[in-house]
N, C-alpha and C positions, 0 to 999 in steps of 0.2 A: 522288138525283141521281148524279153520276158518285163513284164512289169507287177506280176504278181503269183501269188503261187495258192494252189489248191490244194489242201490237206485232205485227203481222203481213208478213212479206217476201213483197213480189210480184214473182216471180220472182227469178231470181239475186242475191243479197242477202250482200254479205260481212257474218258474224256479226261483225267487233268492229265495225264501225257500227251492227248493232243492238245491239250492248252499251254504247256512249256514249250512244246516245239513249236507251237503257233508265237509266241510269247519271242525265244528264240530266234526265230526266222524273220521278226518284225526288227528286235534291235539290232541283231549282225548283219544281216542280209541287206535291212531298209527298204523289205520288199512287203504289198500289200494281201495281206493273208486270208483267201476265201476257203470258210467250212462246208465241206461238201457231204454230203447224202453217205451211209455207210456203204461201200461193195462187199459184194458178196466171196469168198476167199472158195476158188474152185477146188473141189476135193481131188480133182484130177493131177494135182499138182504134187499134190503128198504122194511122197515113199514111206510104205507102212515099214519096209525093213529100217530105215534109217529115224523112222518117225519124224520126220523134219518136209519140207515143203521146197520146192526146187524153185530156185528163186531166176533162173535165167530164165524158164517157161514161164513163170509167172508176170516177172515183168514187160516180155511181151503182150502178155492178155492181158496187163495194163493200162502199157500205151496204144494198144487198138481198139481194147472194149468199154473202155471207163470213161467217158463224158466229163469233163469239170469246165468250170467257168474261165479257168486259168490255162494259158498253155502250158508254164512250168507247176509239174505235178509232184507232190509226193506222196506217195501210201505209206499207213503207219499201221503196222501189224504186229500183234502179239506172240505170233506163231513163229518156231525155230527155221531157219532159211539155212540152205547149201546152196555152194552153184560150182560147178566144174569140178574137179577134183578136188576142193574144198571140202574140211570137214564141216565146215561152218562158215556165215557172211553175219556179219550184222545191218549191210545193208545193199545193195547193187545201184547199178543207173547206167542208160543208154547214155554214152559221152554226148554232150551237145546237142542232145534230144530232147531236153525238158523233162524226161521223164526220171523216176527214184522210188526205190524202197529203202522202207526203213524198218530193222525186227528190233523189238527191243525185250526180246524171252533173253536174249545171254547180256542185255546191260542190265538186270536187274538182279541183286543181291540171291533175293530165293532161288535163282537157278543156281546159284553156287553152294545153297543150304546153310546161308549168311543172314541174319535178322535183317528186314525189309529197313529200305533208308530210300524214302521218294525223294530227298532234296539231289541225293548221288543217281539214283534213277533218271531223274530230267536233266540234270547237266548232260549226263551220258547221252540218253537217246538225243538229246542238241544240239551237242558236238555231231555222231553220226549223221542226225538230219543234215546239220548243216555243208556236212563231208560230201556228201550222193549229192544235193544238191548242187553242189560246186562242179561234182563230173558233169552234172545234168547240164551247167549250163556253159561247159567246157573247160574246166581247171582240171589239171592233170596230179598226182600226187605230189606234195612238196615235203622236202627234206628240213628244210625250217622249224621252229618251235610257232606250229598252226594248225589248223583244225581238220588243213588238208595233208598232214601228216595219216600217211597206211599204217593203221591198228589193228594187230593179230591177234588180241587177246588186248579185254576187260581191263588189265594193268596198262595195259600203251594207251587207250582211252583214255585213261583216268590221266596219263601225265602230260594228254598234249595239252592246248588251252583251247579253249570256245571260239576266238578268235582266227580270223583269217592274216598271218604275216602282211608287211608293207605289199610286197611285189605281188602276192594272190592279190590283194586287193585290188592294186591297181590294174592286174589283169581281170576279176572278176568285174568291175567295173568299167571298162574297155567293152568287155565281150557283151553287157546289160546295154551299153549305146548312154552310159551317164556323162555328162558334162565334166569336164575338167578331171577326166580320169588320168 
């Protein structure tokens, strides 16, 4: 099953956000975190009307075009994402396919035209990582105070916790094949 995971930047990607989610992913997850090659974020993907980037198209040319050492993957992108009649995602993943994105333009304070605060910046995108990664590797949304709690907006981020609830746990470690889950 999955034993490690691949952080990968699509496009323009400040390196200390992918060292929080790598950081992150290392102590909730307890999974081994390989830094992979930047990809390239297809232009084909952007709607110049909505100015934002269609995140269901993209994370199939993801999981089909993007090579990493890891089979459980996540992209970490700067860039605004929708997907279906969403005005906005801040992150998607194929259920139980390893695969995940993660945006993190609306977990950061300046999209809100809020003075910059990088320590609430990496909690946030953390949490998301660690949300999409959970679909990724088959956790379904929980109603719990956990990570896998569904976030509509910046303020429901900000009040679940970085942690995965008892029973995620124990389900996410079931479905990883760990001992004594």
């Amino acid at each position: 099953m999955f034993r490690a995971v691949s952080l990968v930047p699509l496009g323009n990607v400040r390196q200390d956000v992918i060292d929080a989610v790598a950081g992150g992913i290392y102590e909730h997850l307890e999974l081994e975190v390989y830094f992979e090659p930047p990809a390239p974020l297809p232009e084909k993907f952007f709607d110049p009307m909505r100015g934002q980037f269609k995140a269901d198209d993209l994370i199939t040319y993801f999981q089909q075009n993007v090579e990493t050492r890891a089979r459980l993957k996540l992209g970490i992108t700067a860039v605004d994402l929708y997907a279906w009649d969403l005005n906005f995602v801040f992150g998607i993943s194929i259920l139980k396919q390893g695969t995940s994105i993660v945006s993190y333009r609306r977990l950061d304070n300046t999209f809100y035209h809020l003075p910059p605060n990088d320590r609430l910046l990496y909690e946030r995108v953390t949490k998301e990582a660690l949300h999409e990664l959970g679909h990724a590797i088959g956790l379904d949304h929980c109603e719990a105070p956990c990570v896998m709690h569904y976030s509509n907006s910046v303020l429901e981020v900000d009040a679940k916790p970085v942690k995965f609830c008892p029973n995620c746990w124990r389900r996410l470690n079931l479905l990883l094949g760990r001992q004594g889950a």
